[in-house]
N, C-alpha and C positions, 0 to 999 in steps of 0.2 A: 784388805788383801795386800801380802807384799811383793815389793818390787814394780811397786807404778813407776819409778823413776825407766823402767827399761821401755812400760807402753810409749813412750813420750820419746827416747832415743834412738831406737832398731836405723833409723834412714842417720843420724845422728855419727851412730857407729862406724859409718862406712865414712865417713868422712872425718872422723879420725882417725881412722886406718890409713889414710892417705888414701883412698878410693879399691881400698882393697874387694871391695864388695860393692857392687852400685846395681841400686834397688831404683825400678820403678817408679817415678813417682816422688824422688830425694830430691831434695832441695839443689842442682845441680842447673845452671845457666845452660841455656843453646843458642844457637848464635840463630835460628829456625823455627816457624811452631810445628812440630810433632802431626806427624802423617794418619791422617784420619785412622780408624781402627775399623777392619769391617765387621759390618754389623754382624754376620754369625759369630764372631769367636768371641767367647765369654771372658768378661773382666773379674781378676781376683787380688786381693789386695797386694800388693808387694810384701809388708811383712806376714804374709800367710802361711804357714808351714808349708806350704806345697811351692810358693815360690822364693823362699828362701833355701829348700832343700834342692831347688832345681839348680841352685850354683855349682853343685859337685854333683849332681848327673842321681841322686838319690831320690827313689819315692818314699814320699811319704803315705801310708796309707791307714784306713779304717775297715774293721768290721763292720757292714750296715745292718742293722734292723731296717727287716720292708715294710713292715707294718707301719714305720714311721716316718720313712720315707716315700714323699709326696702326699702324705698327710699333717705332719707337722713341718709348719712353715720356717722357724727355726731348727730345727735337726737337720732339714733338708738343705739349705743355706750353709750351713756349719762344714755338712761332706763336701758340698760343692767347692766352697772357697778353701776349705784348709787343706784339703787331701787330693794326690795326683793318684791316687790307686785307690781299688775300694776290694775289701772281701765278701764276698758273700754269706753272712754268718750262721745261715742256716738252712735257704732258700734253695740249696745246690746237694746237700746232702740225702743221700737214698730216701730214707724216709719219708723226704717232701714232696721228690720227683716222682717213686713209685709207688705210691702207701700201696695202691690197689697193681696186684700184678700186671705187669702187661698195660698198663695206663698212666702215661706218661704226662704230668702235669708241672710246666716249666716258666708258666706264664710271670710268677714272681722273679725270676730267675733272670728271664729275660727283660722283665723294668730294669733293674740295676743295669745288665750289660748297657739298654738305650739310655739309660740314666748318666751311665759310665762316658761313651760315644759323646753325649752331648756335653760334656762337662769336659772332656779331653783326658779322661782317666786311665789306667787300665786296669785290668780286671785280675784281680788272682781267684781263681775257683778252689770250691775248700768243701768236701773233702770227696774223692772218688771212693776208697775204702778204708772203712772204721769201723773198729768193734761195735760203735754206739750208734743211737739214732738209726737204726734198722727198719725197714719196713715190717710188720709182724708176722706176715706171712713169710718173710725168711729167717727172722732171729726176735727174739724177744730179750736176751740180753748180752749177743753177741757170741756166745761160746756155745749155745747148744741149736739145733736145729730140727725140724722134722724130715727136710731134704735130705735125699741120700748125697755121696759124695759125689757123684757125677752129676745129680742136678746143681749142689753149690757150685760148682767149676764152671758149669753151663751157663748159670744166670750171672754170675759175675764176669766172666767174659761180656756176657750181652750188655748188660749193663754200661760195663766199661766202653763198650763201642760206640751205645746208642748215648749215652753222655759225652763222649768226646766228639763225637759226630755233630750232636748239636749243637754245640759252642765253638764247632772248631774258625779259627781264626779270630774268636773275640775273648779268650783266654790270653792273658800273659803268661802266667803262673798257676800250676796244676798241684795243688795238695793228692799226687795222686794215693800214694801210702801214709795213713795218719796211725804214729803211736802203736805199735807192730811190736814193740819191748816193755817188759814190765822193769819196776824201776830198780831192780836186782842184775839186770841185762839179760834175763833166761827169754825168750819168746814167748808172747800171749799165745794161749793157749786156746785161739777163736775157733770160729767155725772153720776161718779159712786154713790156718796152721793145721786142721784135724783132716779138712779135705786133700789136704794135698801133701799131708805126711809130714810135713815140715815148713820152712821156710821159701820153699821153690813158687810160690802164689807171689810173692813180691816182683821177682823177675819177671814172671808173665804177666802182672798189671803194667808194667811201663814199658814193655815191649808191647802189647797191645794199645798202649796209650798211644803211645808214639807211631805206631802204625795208623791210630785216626787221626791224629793232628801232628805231622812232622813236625811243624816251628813252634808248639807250645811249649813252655820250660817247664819240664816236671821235679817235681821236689817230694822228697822224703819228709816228713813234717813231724815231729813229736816235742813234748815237753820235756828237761830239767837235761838235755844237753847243754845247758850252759855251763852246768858242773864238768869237772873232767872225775868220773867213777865209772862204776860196773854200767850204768846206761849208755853214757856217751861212746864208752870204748868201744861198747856191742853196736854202735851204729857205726861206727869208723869201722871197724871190722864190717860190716856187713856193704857198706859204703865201697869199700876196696874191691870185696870180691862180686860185689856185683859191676864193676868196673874191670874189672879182669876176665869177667864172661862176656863184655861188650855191651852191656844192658843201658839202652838210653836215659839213666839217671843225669840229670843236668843240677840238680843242686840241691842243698840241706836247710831245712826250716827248724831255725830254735822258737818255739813257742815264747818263751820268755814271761811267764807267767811266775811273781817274783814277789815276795813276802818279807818287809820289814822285820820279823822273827829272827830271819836266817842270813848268816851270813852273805855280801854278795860275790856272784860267782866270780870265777876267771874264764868269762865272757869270751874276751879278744882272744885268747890265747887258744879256746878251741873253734872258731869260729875260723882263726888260722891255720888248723892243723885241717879243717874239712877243706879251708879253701885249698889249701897245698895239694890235696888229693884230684884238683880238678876240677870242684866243683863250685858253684851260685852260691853263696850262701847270704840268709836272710832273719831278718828278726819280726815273727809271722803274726802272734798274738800276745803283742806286750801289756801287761796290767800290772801294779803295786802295790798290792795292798797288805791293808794293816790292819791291827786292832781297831775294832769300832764298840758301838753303846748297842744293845742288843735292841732298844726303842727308837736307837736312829741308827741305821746297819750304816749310813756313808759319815756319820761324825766320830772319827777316831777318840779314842778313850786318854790317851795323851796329848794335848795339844802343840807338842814336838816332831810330831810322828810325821808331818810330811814335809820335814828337813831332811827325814831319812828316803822319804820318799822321791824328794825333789832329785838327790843324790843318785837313788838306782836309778832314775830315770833318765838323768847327764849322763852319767857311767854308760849307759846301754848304747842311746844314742851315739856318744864319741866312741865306741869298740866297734860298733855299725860304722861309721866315716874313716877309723883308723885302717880297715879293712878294705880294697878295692874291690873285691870280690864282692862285698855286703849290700844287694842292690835293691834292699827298699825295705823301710822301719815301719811296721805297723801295729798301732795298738787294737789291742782287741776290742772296739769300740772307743766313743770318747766321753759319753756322760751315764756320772754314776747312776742315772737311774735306769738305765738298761744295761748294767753288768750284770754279768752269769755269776760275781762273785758274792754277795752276799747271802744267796738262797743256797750257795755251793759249801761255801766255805764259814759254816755257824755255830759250832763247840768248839772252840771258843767262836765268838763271831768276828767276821774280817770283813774289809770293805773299801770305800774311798780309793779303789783303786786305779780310777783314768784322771784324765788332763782336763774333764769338764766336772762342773757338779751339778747337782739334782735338775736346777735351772737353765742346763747349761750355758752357765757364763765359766769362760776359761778360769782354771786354778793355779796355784802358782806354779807346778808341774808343768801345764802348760807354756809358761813364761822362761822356764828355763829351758826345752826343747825351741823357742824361739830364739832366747840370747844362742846359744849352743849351736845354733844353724846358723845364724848371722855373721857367728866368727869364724865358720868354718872354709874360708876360703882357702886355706892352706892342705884340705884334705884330700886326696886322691880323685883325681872324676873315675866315676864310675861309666 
């Protein structure tokens, strides 16, 4: 693996910065020994992403699999020490909480929040409304229904209550509207766009949101805003005028879901132009992936591919720090063997796209979101 010479430096660093950064735990004289720790508050390593990102006020966060948390004894270890935020990657979504109408099952939901609490995290909740992952009793694939249009209006209202009701006050961050634009900039054309004639379902989610949890930060959430084209512009445009009707929007989610094929975007530049509008902005579910072997979807087919990778990953992270507004980097999970991206993304097949691999033992992706935090004491606190 390369770049051992940086495992062995990170405390190293700060002390040739001239003490620009001073870690836990650095080889650093006291004239005292150090004041017991009490025993409830959990120890994580100093060079850990979570407490190297904590020098500029930035979460670092994960998407979790529950299934694998508090079952596997390495995955669980991994969220706790490297991440100060956690997403819920599916646990939170309609389909989980209501499969059966009217029966509301949250219990996975709520491990991660105690999961969260006891580790000192916080929580972004992900998603309130998506075209996907629907319970079947109200959509089967997001765009058509059997409910008339005053029942859709009805249950998502409820919905929306009785989900922000329940978590209220152990949410940070509210994915309340997810992906609401197709990638032309015209409106999806869901259940909820058909209910209520147009785009006006957006403003009544986050005004209803925010009517059940005043202090939670709700966020707009979609993918390929990193690009500045017909998508990004139709959320800036929508961004405004929902900001000119008064609508408790508090901030923008670039997914960051990002492919060594394509060019990489200009990141900072719109992630500037949302914050100038007033709002939070954040990088929500970041992955990179590349070409892979179709017999092993996480070993890329070039063995160059994750120089390129190592790259979008620096890149993303330093547009996240260069922005004060950007208040917390999160990958969409961290080992490849629980990404969505290979089973997703397979003519051609793609993969290899987090900072852990199959094993999870950290990759070199990882090692440069490490150097890249370590140096960053010059960046804005958030």
């Amino acid at each position: 693996m390369r770049r051992p010479w940086f495992l062995l430096s990170v405390a190293g660093t700060a002390a040739l910065l001239g003490g620009q950064l001073a870690f836990t735990g650095s080889a650093t004289a006291v004239a005292a020994p150090p004041a017991a720790r009490p025993s409830a508050a959990p120890a994580y390593p100093a060079d850990s992403l979570r407490a190297l990102a904590a020098k500029t006020g930035l979460r670092i966060g994960t998407a979790v699999n529950a299934d694998e948390l508090g079952t596997n004894e390495k995955y669980t270890r991994i969220t706790a020490e490297q991440f100060s935020s956690v997403t819920a990657e599916n646990v939170m979504k309609w389909s989980e909480v209501e499969a059966v109408r009217g029966t509301y099952t949250w219990e996975k939901a709520d491990q991660l929040v105690a999961f969260a609490k006891k580790n000192r995290q916080l929580v972004r909740g992900h998603t309130l409304l998506w075209h996907n992952q629907l319970p079947a009793w109200l959509s089967t694939d997001g765009y058509t229904t059997t409910l008339s249009d005053d029942e859709v209006k009805a249950v998502l209202k409820k919905h929306v209550f009785a989900q922000m009701r329940h978590f209220k006050g152990d949410i940070w961050q509210w994915d309340v509207v997810n992906e609401a634009f197709d990638d032309n900039g015209q409106p999806r054309q869901t259940i909820w766009y058909k209910a209520w004639g147009g785009t006006g379902y957006i403003a009544d989610v986050f005004r209803w949101a925010h009517q059940a949890d005043p202090k939670a930060l709700l966020f707009y959430n979609d993918y390929n805003l990193e690009f500045t084209g017909p998508k990004s512009n139709a959320v800036y445009e929508l961004v405004k005028t929902l900001k000119a009707q008064r609508v408790p929007i508090h901030g923008v989610g670039f997914q960051g879901h990002l492919s060594t094929q394509y060019g990489y975007p200009d990141l900072q530049n719109n992630l500037e132009r949302f914050a100038a509008l007033g709002q939070k902005v954040a990088l929500t579910e970041v992955d990179v992936r590349t070409f892979t072997k179709p017999d092993a979807v996480n070993t890329p087919v070039n063995e160059l591919a994750s120089y390129a990778q190592e790259s979008y990953w620096s890149r993303s992270l330093k547009a996240c720090l260069a922005v004060r507004a950007c208040i917390s980097f999160t990958p969409w999970g961290f080992g490849d063997t629980y990404s969505w991206v290979p089973g997703w993304f397979d003519d051609p097949q793609e993969g290899a796209a987090l900072i852990y691999d199959e094993q999870l033992e950290p990759k070199s992706q990882y090692f440069v979101l490490q150097q890249d935090l370590a140096l960053a004491a010059g960046a804005p606190r958030r």
